[in-house]
C-alpha positions as CSV (number, residue, x, y, z in Angstrom):
1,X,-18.3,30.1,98.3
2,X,-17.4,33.2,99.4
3,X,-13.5,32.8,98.1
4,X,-14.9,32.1,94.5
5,X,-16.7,35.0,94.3
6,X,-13.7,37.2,95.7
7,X,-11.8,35.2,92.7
8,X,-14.4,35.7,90.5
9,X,-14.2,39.6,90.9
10,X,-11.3,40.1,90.8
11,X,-10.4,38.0,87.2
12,X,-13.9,40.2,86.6
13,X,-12.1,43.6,87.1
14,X,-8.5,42.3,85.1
15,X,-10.7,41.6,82.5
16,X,-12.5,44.4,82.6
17,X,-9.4,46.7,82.8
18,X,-7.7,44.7,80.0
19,X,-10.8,44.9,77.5
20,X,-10.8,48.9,78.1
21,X,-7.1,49.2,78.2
22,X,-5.5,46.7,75.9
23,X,-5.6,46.1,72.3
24,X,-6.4,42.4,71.8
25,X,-6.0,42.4,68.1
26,X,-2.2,43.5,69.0
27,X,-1.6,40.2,70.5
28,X,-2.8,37.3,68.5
29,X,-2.0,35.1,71.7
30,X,-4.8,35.8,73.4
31,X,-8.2,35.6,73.0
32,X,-11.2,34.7,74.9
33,X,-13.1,31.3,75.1
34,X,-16.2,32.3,76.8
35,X,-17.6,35.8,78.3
36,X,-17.5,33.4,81.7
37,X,-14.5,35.8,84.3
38,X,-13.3,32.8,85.6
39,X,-12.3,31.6,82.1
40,X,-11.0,35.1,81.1
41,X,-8.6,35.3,83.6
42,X,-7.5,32.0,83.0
43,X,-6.7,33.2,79.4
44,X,-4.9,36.1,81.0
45,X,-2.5,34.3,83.2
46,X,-3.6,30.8,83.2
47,X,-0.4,29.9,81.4
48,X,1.8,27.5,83.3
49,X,4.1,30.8,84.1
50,X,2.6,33.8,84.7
51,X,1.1,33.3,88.3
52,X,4.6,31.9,89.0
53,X,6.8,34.9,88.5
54,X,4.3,37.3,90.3
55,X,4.4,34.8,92.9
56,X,8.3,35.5,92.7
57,X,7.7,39.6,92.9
58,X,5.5,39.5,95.7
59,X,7.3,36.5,98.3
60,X,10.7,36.5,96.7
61,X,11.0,40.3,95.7
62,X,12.7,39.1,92.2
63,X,13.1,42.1,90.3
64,X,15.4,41.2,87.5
65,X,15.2,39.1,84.2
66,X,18.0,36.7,85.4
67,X,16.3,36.7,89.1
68,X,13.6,35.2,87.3
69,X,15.4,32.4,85.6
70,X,17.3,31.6,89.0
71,X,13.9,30.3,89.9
72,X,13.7,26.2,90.7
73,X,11.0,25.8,88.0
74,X,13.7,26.3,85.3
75,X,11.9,28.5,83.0
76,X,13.7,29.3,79.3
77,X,15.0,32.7,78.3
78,X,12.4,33.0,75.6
79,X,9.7,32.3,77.3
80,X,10.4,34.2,80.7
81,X,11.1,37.3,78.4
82,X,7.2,36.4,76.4
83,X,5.4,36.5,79.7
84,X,7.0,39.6,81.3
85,X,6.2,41.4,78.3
86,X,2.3,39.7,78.4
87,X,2.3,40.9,82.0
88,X,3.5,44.7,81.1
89,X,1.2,44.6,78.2
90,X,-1.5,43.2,80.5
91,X,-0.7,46.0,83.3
92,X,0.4,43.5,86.0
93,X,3.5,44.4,85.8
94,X,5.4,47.7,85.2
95,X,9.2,47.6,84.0
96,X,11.5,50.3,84.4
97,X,15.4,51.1,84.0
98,X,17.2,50.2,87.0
99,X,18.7,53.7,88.0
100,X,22.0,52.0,89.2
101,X,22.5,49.6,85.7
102,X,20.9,51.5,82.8
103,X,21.5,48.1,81.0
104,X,18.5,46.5,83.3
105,X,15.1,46.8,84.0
106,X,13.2,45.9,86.4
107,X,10.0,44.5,87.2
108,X,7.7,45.3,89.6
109,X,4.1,44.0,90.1
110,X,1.5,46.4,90.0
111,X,-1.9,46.6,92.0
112,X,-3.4,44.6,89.6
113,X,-1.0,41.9,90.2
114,X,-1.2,42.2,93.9
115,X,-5.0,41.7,93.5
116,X,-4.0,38.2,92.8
117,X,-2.4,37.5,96.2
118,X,-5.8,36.2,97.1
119,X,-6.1,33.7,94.7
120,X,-2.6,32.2,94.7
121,X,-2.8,32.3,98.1
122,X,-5.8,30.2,97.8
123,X,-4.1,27.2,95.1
124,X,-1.5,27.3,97.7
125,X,-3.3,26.1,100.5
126,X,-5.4,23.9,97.4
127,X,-2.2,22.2,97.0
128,X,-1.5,21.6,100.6
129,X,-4.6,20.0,101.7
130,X,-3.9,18.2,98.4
131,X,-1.1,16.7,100.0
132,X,1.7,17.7,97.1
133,X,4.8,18.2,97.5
134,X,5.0,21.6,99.0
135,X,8.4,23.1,99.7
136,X,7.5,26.2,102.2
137,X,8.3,26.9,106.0
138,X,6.4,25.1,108.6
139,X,5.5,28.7,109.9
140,X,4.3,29.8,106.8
141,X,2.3,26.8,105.9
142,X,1.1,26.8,109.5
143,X,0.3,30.8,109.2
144,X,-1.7,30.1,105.8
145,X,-3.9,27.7,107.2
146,X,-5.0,29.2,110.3
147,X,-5.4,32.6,108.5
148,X,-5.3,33.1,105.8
149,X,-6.4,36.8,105.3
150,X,-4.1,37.8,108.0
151,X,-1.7,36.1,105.6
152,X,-2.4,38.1,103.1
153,X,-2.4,41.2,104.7
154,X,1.0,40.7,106.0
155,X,2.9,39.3,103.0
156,X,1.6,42.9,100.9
157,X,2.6,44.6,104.0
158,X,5.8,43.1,103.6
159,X,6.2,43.4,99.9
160,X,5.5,47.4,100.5
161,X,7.9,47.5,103.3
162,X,10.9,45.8,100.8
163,X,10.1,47.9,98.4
164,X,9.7,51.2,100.4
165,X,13.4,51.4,100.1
């Protein structure tokens, strides 16, 4: 119970920050079923993609629009380059010029994304008691469901560290 809450505040403050930040009639794309924060958020980043490539910033440190469509879901140009740009427009992600290659930007999650961590961490370990097909190290899947908030804590600690440099 107390995970569903934690998710439901947290797609409570995106949705909050996006309805004070964000022009919604900018984007006919999206638009809001119900004033429920659960189903919000889903409209936010609900899409079969989104969750995916923060997923990728945060435990694979993929930075770069072709990093991105190295990934083993196969996702098409088109649409990779529709949900970055939701994301930016969504402040989950920021993008920047890479100072090396002027010619490429990079993305970076911001907080808001990394207030997610929780709640992919949580379909993760959905999906392994679920039994699916799960392709992650023993160790990991093993440090997820013993703790999972020391999970957390580490992987951001991690992603800070990576991207200290």
């Amino acid at each position: 119970m107390q995970v569903l809450i934690q998710c439901l505040q947290i797609a409570s403050n995106i949705v909050s920050t996006v309805n004070a930040g964000y022009d919604l009639a900018m984007n006919s794309d999206i638009s809001f079923r119900s004033g429920c924060p659960l189903s919000s958020a889903l409209d936010l980043v609900g899409d079969k993609w989104s969750l995916l490539i923060i997923r990728d910033m945060i435990f694979l440190q993929k930075k770069y629009f072709k990093d991105f469509l190295n990934s083993s879901e196969s996702i098409a140009t088109n649409i990779l380059s529709a949900r970055l740009n939701k994301l930016e427009c969504l402040g989950l992600v920021d993008k920047s010029k890479d100072p090396d290659n002027k010619r490429q930007w990079i993305y970076e999650p911001t907080q808001k994304a990394l207030d997610l961590l929780p709640a992919i961490v949580e379909l993760i370990i959905w999906s392994i008691k679920l039994d699916l097909p799960v392709g992650i190290p023993l160790d990991m899947k093993q440090s997820l469901m013993s703790n999972k908030n020391s999970f957390i804590e580490q992987t951001i600690s991690k992603f800070y560290e990576s991207n200290s440099s």
